[in-house]
Structures are given as C-alpha cells and as structure tokens.
Residue frames as qw, qx, qy, qz and C-alpha x, y, z in Angstrom:
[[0.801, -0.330, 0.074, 0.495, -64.20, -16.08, -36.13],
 [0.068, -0.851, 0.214, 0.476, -61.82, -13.03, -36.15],
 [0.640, 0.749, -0.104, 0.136, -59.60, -12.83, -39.25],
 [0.647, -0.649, 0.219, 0.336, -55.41, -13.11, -37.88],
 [0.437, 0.833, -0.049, 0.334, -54.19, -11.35, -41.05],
 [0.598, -0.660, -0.062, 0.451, -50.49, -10.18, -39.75],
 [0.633, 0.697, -0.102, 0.321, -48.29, -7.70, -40.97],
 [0.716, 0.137, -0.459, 0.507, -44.77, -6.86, -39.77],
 [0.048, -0.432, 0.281, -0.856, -45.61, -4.50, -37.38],
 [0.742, -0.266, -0.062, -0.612, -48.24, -6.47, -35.85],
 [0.798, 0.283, -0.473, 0.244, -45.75, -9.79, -36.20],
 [0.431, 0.216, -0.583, 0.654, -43.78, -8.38, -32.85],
 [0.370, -0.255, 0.278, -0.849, -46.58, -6.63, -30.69],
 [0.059, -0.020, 0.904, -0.423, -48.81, -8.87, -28.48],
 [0.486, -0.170, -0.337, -0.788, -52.34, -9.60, -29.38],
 [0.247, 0.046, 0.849, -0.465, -54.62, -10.89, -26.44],
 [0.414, -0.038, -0.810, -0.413, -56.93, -13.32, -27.87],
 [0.378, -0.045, 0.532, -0.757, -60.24, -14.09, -26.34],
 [0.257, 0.019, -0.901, -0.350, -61.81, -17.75, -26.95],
 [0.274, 0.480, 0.640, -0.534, -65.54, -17.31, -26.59],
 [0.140, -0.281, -0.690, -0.652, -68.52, -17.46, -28.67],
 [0.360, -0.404, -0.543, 0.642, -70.22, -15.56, -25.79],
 [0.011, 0.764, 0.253, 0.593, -72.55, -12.32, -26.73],
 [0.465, -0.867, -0.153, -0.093, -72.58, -11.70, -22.89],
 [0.690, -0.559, 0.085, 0.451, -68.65, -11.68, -22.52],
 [0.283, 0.382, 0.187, 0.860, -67.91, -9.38, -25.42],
 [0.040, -0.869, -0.199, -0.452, -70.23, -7.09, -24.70],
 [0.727, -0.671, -0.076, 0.126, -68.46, -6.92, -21.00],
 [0.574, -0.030, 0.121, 0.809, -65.02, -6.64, -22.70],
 [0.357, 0.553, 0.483, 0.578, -66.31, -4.04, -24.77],
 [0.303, -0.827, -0.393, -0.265, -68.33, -2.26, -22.22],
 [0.538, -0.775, 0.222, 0.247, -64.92, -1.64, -19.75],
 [0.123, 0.893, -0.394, -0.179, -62.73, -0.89, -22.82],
 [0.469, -0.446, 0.706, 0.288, -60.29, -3.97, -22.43],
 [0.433, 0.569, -0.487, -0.502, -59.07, -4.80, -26.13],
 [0.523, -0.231, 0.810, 0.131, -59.18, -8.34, -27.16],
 [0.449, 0.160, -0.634, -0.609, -59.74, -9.91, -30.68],
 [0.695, -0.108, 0.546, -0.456, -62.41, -12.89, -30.55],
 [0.187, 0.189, -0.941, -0.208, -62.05, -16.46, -31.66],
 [0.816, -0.230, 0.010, -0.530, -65.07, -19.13, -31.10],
 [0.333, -0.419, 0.830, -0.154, -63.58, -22.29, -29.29],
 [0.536, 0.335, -0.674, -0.382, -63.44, -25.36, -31.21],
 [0.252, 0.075, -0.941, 0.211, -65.40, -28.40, -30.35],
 [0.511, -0.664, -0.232, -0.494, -68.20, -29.05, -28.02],
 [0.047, -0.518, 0.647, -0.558, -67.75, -28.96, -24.07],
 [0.509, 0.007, -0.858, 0.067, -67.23, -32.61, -22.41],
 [0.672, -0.588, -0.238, -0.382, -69.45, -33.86, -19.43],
 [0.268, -0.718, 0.499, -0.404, -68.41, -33.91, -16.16],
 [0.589, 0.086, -0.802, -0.050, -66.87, -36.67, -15.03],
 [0.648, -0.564, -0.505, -0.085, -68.18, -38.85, -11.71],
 [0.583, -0.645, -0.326, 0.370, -65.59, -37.85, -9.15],
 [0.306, 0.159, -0.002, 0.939, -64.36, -34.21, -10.33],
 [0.159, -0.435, -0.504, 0.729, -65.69, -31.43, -8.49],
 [0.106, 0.924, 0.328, -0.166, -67.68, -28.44, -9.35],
 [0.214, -0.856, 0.346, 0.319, -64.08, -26.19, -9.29],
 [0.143, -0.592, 0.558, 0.563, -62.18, -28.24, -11.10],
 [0.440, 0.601, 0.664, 0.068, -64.73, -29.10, -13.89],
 [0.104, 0.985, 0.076, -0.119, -65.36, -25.17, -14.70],
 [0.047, -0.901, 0.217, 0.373, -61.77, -25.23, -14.88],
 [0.527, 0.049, 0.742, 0.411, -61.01, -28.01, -17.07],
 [0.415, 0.736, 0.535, 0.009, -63.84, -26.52, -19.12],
 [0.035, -0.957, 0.126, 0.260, -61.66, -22.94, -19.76],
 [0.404, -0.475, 0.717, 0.311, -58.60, -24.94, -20.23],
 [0.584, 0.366, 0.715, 0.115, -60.73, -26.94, -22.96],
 [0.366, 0.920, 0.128, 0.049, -62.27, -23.55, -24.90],
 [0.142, -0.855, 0.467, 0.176, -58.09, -21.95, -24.63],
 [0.535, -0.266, 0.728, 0.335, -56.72, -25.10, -26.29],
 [0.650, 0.461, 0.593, -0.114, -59.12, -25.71, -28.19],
 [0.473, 0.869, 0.146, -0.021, -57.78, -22.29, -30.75],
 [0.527, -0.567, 0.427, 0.468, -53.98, -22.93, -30.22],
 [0.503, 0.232, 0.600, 0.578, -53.60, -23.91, -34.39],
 [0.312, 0.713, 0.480, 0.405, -55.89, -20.92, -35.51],
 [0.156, -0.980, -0.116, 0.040, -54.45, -18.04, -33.63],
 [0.322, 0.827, -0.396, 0.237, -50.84, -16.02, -34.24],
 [0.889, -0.083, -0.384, 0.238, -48.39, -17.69, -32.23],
 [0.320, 0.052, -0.468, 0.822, -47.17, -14.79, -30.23],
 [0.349, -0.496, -0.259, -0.751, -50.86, -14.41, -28.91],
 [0.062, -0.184, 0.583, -0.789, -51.88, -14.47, -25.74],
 [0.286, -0.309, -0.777, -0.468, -54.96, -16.80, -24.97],
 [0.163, -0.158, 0.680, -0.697, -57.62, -16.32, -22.76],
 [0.456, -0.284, -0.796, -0.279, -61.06, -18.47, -21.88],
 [0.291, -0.256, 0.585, -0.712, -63.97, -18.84, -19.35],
 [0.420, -0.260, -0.782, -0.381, -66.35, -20.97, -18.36],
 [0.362, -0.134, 0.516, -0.764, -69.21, -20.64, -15.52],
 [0.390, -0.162, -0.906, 0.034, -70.77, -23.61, -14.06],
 [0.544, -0.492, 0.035, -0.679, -74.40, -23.30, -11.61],
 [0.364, 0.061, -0.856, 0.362, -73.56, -25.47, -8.85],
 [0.630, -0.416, -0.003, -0.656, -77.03, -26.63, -6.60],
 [0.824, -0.466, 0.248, -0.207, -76.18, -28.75, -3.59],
 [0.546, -0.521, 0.574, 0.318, -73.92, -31.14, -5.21],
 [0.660, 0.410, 0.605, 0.174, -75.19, -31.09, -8.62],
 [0.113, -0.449, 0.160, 0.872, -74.04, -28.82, -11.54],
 [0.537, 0.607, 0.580, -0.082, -76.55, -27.38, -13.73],
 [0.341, -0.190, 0.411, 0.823, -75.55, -26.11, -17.20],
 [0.053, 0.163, -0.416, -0.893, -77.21, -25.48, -20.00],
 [0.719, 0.206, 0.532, -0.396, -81.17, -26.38, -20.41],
 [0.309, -0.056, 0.771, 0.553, -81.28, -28.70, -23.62],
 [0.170, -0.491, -0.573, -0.634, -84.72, -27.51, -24.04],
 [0.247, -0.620, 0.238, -0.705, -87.62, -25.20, -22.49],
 [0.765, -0.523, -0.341, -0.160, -89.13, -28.01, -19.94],
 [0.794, -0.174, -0.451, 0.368, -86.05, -28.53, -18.58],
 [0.144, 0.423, -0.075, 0.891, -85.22, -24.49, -18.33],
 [0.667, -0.447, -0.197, -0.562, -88.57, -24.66, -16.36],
 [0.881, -0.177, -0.427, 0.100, -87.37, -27.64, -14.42],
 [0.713, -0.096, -0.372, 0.586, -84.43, -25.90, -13.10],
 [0.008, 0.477, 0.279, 0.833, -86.01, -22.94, -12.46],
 [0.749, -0.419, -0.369, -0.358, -88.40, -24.44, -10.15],
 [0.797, -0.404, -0.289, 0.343, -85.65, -25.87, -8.08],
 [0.487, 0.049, -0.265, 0.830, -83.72, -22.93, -7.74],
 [0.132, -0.652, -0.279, -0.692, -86.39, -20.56, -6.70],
 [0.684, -0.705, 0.086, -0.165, -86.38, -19.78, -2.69],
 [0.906, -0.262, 0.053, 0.328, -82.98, -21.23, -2.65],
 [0.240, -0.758, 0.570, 0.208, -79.13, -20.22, -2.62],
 [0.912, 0.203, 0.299, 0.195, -76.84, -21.81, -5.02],
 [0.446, -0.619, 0.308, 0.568, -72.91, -21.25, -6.16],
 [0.411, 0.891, -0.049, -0.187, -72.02, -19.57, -9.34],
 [0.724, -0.447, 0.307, 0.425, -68.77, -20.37, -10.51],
 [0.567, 0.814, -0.104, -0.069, -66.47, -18.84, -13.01],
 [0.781, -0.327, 0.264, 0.462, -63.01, -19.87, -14.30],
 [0.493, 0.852, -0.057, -0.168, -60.43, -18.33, -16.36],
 [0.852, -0.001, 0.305, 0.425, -57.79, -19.61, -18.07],
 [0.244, 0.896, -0.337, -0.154, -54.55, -17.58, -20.09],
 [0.941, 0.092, 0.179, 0.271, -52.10, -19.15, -22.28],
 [0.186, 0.931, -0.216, -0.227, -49.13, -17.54, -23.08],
 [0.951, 0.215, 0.160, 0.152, -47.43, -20.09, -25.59],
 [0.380, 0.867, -0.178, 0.269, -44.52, -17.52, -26.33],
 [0.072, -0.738, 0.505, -0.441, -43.40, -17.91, -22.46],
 [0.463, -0.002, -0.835, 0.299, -44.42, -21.08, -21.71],
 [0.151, -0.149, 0.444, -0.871, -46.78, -19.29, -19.43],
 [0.492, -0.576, -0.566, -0.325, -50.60, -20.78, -18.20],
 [0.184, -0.137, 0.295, -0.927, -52.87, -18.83, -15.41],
 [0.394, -0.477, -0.669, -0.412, -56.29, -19.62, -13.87],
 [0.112, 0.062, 0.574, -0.809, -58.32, -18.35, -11.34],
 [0.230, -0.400, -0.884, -0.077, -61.84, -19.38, -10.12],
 [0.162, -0.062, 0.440, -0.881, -64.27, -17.05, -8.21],
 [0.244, -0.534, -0.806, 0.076, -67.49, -18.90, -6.47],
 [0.282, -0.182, 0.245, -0.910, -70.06, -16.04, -5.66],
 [0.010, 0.314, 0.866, -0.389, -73.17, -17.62, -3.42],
 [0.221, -0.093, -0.453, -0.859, -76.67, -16.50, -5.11],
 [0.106, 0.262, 0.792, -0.541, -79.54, -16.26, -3.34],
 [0.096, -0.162, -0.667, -0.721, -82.69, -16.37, -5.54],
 [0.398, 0.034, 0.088, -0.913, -86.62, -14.76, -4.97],
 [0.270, 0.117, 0.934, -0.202, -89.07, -17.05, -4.22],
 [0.389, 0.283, -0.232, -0.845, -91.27, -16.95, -7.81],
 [0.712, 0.048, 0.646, -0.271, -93.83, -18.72, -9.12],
 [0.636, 0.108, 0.667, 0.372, -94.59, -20.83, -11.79],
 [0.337, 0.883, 0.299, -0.133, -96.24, -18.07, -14.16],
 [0.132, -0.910, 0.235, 0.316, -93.32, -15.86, -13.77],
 [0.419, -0.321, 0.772, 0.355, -91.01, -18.91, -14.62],
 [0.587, 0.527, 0.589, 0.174, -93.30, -19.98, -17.53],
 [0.319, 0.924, 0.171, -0.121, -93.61, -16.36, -19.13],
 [0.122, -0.851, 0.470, 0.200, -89.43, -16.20, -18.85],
 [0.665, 0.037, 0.743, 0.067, -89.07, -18.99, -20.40],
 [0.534, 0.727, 0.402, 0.159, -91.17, -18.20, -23.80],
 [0.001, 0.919, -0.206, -0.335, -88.56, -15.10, -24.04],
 [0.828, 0.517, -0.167, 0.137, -86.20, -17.56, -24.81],
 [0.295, -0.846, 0.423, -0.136, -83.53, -15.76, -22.38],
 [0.765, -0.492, 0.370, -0.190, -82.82, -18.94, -20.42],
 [0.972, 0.138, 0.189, 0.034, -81.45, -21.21, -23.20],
 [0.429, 0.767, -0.139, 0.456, -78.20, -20.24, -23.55],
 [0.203, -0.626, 0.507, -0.557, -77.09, -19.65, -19.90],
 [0.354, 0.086, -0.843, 0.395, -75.82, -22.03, -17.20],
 [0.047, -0.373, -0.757, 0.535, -78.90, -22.78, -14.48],
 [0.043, 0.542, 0.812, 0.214, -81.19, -21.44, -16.89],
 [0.042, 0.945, 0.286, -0.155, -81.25, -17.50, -15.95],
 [0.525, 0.448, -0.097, 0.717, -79.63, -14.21, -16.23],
 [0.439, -0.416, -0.510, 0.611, -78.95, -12.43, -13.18],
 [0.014, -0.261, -0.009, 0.965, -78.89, -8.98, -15.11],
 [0.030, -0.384, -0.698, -0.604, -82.47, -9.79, -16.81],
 [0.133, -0.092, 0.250, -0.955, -84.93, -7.21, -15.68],
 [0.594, -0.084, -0.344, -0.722, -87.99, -8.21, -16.94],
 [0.839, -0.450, -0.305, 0.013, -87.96, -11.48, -14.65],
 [0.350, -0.722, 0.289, -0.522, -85.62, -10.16, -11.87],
 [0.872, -0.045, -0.484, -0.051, -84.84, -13.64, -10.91],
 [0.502, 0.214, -0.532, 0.647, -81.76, -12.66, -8.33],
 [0.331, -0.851, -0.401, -0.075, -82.77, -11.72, -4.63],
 [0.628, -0.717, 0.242, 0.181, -78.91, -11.75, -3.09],
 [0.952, 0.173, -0.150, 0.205, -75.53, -12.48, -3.79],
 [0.575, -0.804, 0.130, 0.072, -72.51, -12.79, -1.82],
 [0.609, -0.140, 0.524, 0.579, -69.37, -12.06, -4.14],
 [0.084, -0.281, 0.543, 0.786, -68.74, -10.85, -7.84],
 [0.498, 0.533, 0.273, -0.627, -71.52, -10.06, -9.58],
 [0.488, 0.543, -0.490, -0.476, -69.85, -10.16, -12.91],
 [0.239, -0.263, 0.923, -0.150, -68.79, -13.68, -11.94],
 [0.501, 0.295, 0.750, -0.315, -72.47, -14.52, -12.16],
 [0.607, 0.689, -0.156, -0.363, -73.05, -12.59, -15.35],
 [0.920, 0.377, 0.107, -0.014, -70.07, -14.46, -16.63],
 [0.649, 0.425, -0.194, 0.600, -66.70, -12.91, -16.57],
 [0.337, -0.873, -0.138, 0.323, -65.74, -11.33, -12.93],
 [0.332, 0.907, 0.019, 0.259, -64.02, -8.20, -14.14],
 [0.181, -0.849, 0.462, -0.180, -61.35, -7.67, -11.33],
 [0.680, -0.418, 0.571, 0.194, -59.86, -11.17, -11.62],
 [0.649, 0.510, 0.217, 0.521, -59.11, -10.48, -15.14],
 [0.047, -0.841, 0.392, -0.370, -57.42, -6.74, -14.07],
 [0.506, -0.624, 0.594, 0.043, -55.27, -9.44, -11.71],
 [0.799, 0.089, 0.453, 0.385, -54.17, -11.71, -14.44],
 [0.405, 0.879, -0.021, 0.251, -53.76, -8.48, -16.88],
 [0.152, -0.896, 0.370, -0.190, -51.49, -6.98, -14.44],
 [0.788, -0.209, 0.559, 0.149, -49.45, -10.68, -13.66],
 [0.765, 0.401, 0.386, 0.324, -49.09, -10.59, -17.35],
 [0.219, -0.516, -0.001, 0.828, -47.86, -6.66, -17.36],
 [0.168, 0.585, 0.558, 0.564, -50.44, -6.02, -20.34],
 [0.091, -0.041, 0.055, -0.993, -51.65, -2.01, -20.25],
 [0.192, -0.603, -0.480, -0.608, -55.27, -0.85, -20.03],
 [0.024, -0.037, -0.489, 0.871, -57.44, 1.41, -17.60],
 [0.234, -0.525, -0.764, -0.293, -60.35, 1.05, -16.63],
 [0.164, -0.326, 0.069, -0.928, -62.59, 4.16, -15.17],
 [0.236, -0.227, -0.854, 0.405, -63.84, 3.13, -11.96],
 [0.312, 0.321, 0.397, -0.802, -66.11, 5.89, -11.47],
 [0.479, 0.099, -0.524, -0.698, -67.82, 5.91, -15.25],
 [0.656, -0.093, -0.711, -0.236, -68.90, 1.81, -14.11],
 [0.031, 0.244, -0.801, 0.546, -69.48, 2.35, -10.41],
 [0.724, -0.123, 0.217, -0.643, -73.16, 1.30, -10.35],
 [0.687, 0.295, -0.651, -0.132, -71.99, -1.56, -11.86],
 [0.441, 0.311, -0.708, 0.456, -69.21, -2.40, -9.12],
 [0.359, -0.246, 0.558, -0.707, -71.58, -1.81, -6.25],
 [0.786, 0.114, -0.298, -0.530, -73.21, -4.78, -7.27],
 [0.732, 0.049, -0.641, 0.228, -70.86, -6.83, -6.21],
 [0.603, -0.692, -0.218, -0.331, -70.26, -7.11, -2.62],
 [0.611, -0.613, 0.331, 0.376, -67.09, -5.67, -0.85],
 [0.814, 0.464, 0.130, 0.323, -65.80, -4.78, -4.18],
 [0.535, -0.392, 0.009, 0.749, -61.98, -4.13, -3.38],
 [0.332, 0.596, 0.352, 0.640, -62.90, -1.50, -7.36],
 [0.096, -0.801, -0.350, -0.475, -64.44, 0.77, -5.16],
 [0.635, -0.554, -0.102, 0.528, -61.95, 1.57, -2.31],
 [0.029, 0.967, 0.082, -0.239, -60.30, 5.20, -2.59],
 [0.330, -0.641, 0.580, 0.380, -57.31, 3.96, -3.84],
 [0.288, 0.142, 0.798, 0.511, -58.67, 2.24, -7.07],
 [0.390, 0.749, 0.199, -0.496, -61.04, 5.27, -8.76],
 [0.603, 0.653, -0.394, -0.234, -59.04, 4.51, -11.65],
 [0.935, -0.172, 0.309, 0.041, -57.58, 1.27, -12.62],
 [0.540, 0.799, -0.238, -0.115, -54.07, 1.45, -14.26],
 [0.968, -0.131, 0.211, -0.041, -52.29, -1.44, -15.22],
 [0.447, -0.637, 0.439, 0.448, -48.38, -1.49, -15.88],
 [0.436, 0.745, -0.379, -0.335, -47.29, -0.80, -19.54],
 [0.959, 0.060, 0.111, 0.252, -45.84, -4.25, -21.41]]
C-alpha cells in the first residue's frame, strides 16, 4: 500500500487513486502513461448472491474494492476500482481455488464462447460524485486439449485470473476470437477509463499510434479512427 504523506502543495491538487492489488492493471496504467497512486482494497470479495445478475455483481464488486479504501486515502482523492467477472451460460466463473478446478474450467470453456465482463467504479467524495461503466466483450475460445490445459496449468498462470486464463498469455494462446475490448478481457478496457477521465475533466494523453497494435486488438476500436491518433483529455 502506497504511502499518502501530504504536504501543502499536494493538500489542494487532485490525486487519482487506484484500488487494486492487480499486477495486470498497473502494469496497463503504467504501460499508457495514465498517473495513478495504488492502494490494495480492503477485505475479501463477497459471493454472488442467488438472483443478481452477472452485470450487476461485477459492479457491486468495484463499488466493494472503491469503498473498501475511503478511511486510508487523502480526502480530496479521487477513487477508482475494477472488477472482471467470466460469465459461461448463466454461471459466473471467478477465481480457481485450486489447480483441478483451473483444469475444470478450462475444459468447459474450450470450443466455446463466453462473456467477459469488466466494471469500473470512481468516487469522487470531494463532489459528492460516483461513476460506473461496464463493458461485456464476447470471447470465443480454440478448441484445446487436455495436455495443453494440463501443461498451462503447472505454469501457475491461471490462479489468479477470473475463468482461469489470460487472454494475452502466449505460451498457451488460449483466445481464438473476441467481439469487443480486448483490454476489457485483460482486465481494464482502456477507452472507458479515457471516458470517465474526460467526464471528470482530469488531463492526460495517450499516443494512439506508439499502442496501435495493441488497439487493433480490439474490434471496431473507436482509438483508431483518424480523428483520435492522439488522445487529449481536457486540463482540470
């Protein structure tokens, strides 16, 4: 957990706070420049209840990791959270608790399609302000076998990640399709944070060409129209 040391110059300026204990969503902040300090969210994250959806699970879950650091962070900070949920037929699969089960869900998602969800949540306690947004990308997985799944497994990858892969792991390749936001699936879609930055009039820019192999990844990304080669986001 970050340090929130203030001094008086720091006391009036806006500090955008990011509650996640997440290696794969820092490195993503990190990797497209956007500045945030990092907190780990306090607590563990509650089970779904019987008749809440898929959607508004994932987003209870954001709302949960953003509350969760309201006492331990400056009070003119700016919170933000995510949470991404694997969603097969009508069942949501999170974390494996161990490898069989990594293996287990592995198995069933192989030849099949299944929905990705991410949520994000922003608090701004100064204005009385809260944000979320949700993006569902549709994920169409390579019909592998058990070997493949066994050998990805013993990496260790899987344990750690909602539905048991990573979309960007090379070495098992697990993704055939997907129909939406890539980052989404990795964990944090990038352009619906640049639309809550810019709702919030926070600054940064983000160099659309430098990360366009990235952005072609996704599918119809609005990043890569001629009018957004650079992203630049209105000045607080």
């Amino acid at each position: 957990m970050d340090s929130f040391h203030m001094d008086e110059k720091n006391k009036q300026k806006k500090i955008t706070v990011f509650a996640t204990s997440s290696p794969r969503r820092k490195q993503m902040l990190h990797q497209f420049g956007l500045d945030f300090r990092f907190v780990d969210p306090i607590g563990n994250e509650r089970i779904k209840h019987e008749n809440e959806s898929p959607l508004e699970y994932v987003q209870s879950l954001a709302t949960q990791k953003a509350r969760s650091v309201f006492e331990v962070v400056p009070k003119n900070a700016i919170i933000f959270a995510a949470d991404t949920v694997v969603v097969l037929g009508d069942q949501v699969i999170g974390k494996p608790i161990n490898r069989t089960e990594a293996e287990e869900t592995l198995k069933n998602l192989s030849g099949s399609h299944h929905q990705v969800i991410t949520a994000i949540c922003v608090f701004d306690t100064a204005k009385d302000v809260y944000l979320e947004e949700a993006v569902a990308t549709k994920v169409h997985m390579r019909d592998y076998c058990y070997g493949e799944i066994r050998s990805y497994v013993e990496t260790g990858d899987p344990m750690d990640k909602a539905g048991s892969y990573a979309i960007q792991n090379d070495f098992f390749n697990p993704v055939e399709a997907i129909e939406g936001c890539y980052f989404s699936v990795v964990g944090l879609p990038i352009c619906t944070l640049l639309k809550i930055l810019t709702q919030l009039k926070l600054k940064t820019i983000i160099d659309v060409e430098k990360h366009k192999r990235d952005f072609s990844k996704c599918t119809g990304c609005l990043m890569l129209s001629p009018l957004n080669r650079s992203q630049i986001i209105t000045e607080l």
